[in-house]
N, C-alpha and C positions, 0 to 999 in steps of 0.2 A: 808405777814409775816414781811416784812420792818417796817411798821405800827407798827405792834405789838409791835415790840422792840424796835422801838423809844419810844413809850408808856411807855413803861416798864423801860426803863434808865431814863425816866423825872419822874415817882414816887417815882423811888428809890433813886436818887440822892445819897448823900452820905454815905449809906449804903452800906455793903461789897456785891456784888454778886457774886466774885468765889476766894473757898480757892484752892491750891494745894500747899499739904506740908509748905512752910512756907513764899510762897507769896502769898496775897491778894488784890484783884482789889474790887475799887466800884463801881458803876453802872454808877457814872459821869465819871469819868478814863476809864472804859471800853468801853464809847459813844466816846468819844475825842479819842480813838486809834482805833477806828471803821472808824471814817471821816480820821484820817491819811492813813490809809490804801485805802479807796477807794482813795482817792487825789493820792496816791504811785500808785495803778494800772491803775488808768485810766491816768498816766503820762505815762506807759509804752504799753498807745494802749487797756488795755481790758475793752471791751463797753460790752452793753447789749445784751442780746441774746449769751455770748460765754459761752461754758461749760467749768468751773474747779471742779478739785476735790481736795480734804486734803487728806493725809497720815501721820496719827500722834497717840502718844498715848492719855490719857485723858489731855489735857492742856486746860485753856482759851484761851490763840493764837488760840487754833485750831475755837474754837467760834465766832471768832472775823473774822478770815475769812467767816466763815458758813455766819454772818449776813450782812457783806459788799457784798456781795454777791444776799442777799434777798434784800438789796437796791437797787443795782444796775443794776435787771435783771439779772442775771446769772443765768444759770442751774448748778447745783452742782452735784455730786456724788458722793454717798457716799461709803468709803473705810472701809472694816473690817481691822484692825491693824495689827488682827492673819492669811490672809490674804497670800496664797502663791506668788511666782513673777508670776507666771506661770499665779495664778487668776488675780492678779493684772493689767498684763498686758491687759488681755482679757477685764476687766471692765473699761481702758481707751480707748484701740482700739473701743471699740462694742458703746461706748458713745461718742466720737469725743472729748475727752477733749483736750484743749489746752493748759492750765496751771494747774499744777499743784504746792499745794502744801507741802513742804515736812519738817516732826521733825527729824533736823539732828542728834537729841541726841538721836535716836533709829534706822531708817531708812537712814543712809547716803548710804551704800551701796547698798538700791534695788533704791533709789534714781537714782544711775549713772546705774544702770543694765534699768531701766524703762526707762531714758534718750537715751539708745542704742535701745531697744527695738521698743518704741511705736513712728512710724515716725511721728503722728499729734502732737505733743508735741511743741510748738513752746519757752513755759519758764517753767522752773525748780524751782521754787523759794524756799528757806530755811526760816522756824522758826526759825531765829538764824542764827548765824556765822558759814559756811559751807565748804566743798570742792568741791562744785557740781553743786553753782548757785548764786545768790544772795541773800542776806537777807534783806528778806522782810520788815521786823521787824528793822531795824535800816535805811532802804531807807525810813519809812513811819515817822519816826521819825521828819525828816525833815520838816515836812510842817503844818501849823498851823489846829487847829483845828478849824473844821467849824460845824455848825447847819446840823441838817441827816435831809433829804431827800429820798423819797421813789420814783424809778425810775419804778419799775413794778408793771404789773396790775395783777388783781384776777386768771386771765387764762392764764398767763405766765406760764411756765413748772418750778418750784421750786426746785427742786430734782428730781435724778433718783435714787432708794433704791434697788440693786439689790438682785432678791430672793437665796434661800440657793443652788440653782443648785443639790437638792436631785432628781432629775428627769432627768438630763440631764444640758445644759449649765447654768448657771444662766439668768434670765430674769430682765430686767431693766423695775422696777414700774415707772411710770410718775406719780407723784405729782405736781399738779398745786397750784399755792398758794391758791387759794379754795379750797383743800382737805387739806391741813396742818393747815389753820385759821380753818378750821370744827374743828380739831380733838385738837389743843389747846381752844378753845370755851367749847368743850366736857369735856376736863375734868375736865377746872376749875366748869363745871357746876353736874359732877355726881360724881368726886369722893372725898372720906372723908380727905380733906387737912385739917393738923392743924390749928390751929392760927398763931402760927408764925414756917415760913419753913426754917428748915437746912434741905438743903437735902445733903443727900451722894451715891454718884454713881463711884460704883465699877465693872460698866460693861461698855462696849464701849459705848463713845456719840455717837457713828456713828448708833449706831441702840436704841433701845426702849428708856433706860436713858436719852439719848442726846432728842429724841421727847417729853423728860418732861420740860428740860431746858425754852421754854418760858414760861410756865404756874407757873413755881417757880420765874421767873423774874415778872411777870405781879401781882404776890402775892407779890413782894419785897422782898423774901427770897433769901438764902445766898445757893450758890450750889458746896458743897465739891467735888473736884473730888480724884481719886484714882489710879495708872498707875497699875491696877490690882486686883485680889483678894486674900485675904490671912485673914485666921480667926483670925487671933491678929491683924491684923494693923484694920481690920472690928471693934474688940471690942475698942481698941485703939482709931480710928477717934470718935466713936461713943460718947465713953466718954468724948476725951476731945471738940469737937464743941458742943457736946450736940446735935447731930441730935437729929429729931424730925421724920424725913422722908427720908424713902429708897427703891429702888427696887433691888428686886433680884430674881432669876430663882429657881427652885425649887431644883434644885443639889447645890445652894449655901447654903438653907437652912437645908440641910441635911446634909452640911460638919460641920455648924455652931455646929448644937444642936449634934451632934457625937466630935463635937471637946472639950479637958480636959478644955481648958481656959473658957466656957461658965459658969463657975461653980462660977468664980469670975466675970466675966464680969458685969462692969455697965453699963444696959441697959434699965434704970427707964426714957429714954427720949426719946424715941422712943412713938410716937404717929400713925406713920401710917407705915406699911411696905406692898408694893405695890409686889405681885408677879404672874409672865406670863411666856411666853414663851412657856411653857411648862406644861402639867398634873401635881399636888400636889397630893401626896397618903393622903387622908382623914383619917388616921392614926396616918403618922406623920405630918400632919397638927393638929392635936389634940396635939399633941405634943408638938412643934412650941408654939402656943396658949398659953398653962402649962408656958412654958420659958419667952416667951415676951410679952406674954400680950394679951386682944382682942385689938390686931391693925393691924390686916391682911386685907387685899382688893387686890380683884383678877381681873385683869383683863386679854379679848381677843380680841384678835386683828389677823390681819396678815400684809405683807409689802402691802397687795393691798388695803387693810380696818385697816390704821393704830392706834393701841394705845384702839382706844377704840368702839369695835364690843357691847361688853357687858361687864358687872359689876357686881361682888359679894361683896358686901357694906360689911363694917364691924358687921353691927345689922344682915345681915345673914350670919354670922361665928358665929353659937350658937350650940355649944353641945348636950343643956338641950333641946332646942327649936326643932332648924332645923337641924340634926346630918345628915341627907340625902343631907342637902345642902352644906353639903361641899364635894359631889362629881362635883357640879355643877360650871360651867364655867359662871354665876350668869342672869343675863334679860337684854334685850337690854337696851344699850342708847338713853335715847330719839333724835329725831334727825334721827335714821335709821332706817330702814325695813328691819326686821331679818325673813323670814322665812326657815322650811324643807321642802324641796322638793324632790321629787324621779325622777330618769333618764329624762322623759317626761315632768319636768318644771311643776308639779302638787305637790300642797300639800300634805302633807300624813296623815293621822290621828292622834287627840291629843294622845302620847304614842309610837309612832310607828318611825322609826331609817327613818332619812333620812336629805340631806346634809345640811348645812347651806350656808344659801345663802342671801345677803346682797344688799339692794339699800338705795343710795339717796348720800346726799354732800360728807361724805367720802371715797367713790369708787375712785379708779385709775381711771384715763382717758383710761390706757389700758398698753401692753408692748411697750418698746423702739424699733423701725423698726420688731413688729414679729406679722404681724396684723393674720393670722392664732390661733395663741394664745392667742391674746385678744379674735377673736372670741369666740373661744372655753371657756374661765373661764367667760364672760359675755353674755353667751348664755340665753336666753326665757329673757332678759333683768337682769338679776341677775346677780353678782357678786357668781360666786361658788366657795368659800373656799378649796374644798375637806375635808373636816371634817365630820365626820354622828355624831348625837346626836338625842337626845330623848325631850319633850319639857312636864314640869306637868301643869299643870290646874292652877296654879300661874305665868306662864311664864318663869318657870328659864330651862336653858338645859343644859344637860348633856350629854358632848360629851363621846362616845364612843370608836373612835380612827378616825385616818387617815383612810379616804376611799383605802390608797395604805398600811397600815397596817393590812388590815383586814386579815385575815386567812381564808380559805374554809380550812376545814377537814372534810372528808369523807362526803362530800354536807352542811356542816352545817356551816353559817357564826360565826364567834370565833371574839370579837372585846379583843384583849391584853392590853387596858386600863385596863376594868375589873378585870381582871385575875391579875392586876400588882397593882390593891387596895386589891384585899383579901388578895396578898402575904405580904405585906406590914402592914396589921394587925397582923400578926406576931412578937412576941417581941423580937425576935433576926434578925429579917431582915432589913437592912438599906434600900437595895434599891433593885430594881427588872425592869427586861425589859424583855418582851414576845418577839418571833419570831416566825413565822410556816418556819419548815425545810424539806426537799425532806422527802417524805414519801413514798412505793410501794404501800401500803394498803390505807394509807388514803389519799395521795396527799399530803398536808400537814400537820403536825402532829404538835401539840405546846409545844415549849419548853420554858423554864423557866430559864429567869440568873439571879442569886442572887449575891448581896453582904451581908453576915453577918456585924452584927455592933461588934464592939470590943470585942473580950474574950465570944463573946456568937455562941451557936452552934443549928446548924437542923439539921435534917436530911431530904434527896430528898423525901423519904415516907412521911415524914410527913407533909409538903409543898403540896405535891399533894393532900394527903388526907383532907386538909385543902378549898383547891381550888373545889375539888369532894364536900364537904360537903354545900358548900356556892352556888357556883355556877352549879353544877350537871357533867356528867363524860365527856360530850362533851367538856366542859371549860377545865378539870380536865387536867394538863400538862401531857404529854408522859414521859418527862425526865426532870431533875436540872440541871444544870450545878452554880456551885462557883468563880465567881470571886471575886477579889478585887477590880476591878472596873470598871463602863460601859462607853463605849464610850460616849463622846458627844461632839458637836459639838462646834468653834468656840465662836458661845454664849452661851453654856452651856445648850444646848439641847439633850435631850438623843440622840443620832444619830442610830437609828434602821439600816440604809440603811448599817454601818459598823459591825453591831451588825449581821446581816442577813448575809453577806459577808462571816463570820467564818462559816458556814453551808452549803451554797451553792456552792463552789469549782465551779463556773464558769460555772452553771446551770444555768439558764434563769428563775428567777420566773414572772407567770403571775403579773401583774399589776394590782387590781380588781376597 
């Protein structure tokens, strides 16, 4: 990854590569405070092979560490912002990190709480002028700038990405720089980048946005960041950099085209909008479409096969054409081997629901000290996702839901994907999450949570009778319930596992 980004600052030279708000580095500036930095750490002892991590919100600093880093041999880990002290600490203790470090303009006080906390910690270092440690940034200042150099090899451990801990503790993914050059190689090669990239990224670098960042340097494009999201400062950045290029999760797209400002918003420069994470209701992804344009591209991925599993190119976001592919999570990239498979590591037939399951250069090496658990997710030699999907005679698939989502009612498996695209064809429903709840009769019974969009009304009858008529009465929900809003996760994932919580009062549901 060293490699890469040397690469990437000798192209770009003096071209801008990161706005935030109303400083801007170029790519030459930004290589010259790269080698300061490495000169600044390895004066204070850290060699190759030690683990640090960042705690920061979206800044270039934080970058700047990430890459002197990739030069230098380190293993990094990476920190969610949103992020409790509680997780936080766990995810330096469980990784051996020794340095960390830290944006004192957001985080100074879990700073010194982390500092007491986590005994392997041996420096604290500060983004800036601090109370808690030194700063980094003004010690690296000092020392001239030198020519980069790449100190680690292809099988060096690169990152540890730890997963969402929806299962139990979070698990630390091993990315070796062979799995992060696979999956930047990946995308500059399948997915629809402009000509020329503004990108803007309003979700944490720490996770998917941040694994775009070299493939927007290696294109010489300029990469906006955001300490957040918010639907005006979104149409705002948009209009005045002139993006060209964005990712976003699909509850951010929903906040977007519900939000009044979209009405004025200048959005004629948007060429590609990249969105994951998470299911899109093919609905209001039609929607979406109407407002901004055909410049959607979908892709999936997970932390253990990152960024790019598969891809729905923007020629298949057609209406008129393929109005079924936009239920679909789109065909593999080349480069991997995507099959379904059932329990016994066999195929299943073309049509037929079974999991996804993933080989070749993108694979994790495995989890952080939890070899039990690698076993298990790289069993019959595949990488198993937990995701069940269906696969058409063109190659594209359509997942179904989480394998730990699925519902049994009254013997019959209910995948709540489904059921949460018909609701969603609905023109009074924003948004919608299935759950199965204790049932006597049927085990689990499926309920139904809606958000209404503004000033508009349903009724629960008629929701289910919608869901009965499309899908038939097994699908058909038991009950409605109305929120104003569904849970989601940290990166703006529906979060079922809290959604499910409100039902089951401290009942134990199977795990299927």
């Amino acid at each position: 990854m060293g490699e890469l980004f040397v690469r990437a600052i000798q192209r770009g030279g003096d071209r801008i590569a990161f706005v935030l708000d109303e400083q801007s580095i170029s790519y030459r500036e930004f290589g010259e405070r790269v080698s300061q930095l490495i000169q600044a750490l390895k004066a204070r002892g850290v060699k190759r092979g030690d683990a640090i991590a960042v705690l920061s919100s979206n800044r270039p600093e934080a970058v700047m560490i990430t890459v002197a880093g990739y030069l230098m041999g380190l293993r990094a880990t990476w920190m969610h912002p949103l992020g409790s002290e509680d997780d936080h600490t766990y995810l330096l203790d469980d990784s051996g990190v020794t340095t960390l470090f830290v944006d004192p303009n957001t985080f100074s006080e879990r700073a010194t709480a982390l500092a007491t906390r986590v005994p392997g910690l041996k420096m604290v270092l500060g983004l800036g002028a601090n109370g808690f440690g030194e700063d980094i940034l003004a010690a690296s200042a000092s020392f001239d700038a030198q020519p980069l150099a790449c100190e680690s090899d292809a099988d060096d451990i690169c990152v540890l990405v730890y997963t969402g801990g929806t299962t139990g503790k979070p698990k630390g993914v091993i990315h070796t720089h062979r799995v992060q050059v696979t999956m930047v190689m990946m995308e500059l090669a399948e997915w629809d980048w402009p000509c020329e990239v503004r990108f803007l990224a309003m979700t944490p670098i720490t996770h998917a946005a941040g694994a775009m960042i070299c493939a927007v340097m290696l294109r010489s494009g300029t990469f906006v960041m955001s300490k957040g999201f918010e639907p005006n400062r979104f149409f705002e950045l948009v209009e005045r950099h002139r993006i060209t290029s964005t990712f976003l999760v699909p509850t951010m797209v929903y906040v977007l085209l519900d939000h009044p400002g979209i009405a004025t918003a200048d959005l004629s420069s948007l060429e590609l909008v990249i969105y994951g994470a998470s299911p899109m209701s093919p609905s209001r992804l039609i929607e979406a479409m109407k407002r901004f344009g055909p410049v959607f591209m979908q892709l999936y991925a997970q932390s253990e096969a990152p960024n790019t599993v598969t891809v729905l190119r923007q020629r298949d976001h057609d209406p008129e054409r393929f109005a079924h592919r936009l239920a679909s999570c789109g065909s593999p990239i080349a480069g991997n081997q995507v099959r379904l498979l059932d329990d016994d590591g066999r195929e299943v037939a073309l049509g037929e629901v079974g999991e996804i399951c993933v080989r070749g250069p993108l694979v994790m090496s495995g989890y952080w000290n939890k070899p039990d658990e690698t076993a298990k997710a790289l069993r019959h030699g595949w990488l198993h996702t937990g995701d069940l999907a269906r696969q058409d005679k063109d190659g594209f698939l359509y997942i179904v839901d989480r394998s730990k989502d699925m519902i049994i009612s009254g013997g019959f498996n209910v995948y709540p994907r489904e059921i949460e695209d018909v609701l969603t064809t609905h023109p009074a429903v924003a948004a919608a999450g299935v759950v199965g709840v204790p049932d006597d009769k049927w085990g689990e019974a499926v309920k139904a949570v809606v958000v209404l969009k503004p000033d508009m009304q349903a009724s629960a009858e008629e929701l289910i009778a919608l869901v009965r008529e499309r899908k038939g009465v097994v699908y058909a929900p038991k009950s409605v319930d109305f929120v104003d809003s569904l849970p989601v996760t940290g990166l703006g994932k529906p979060d079922k596992k809290q959604l499910r919580a409100r039902y089951w009062s401290g009942q134990q549901r199977a795990v299927h």
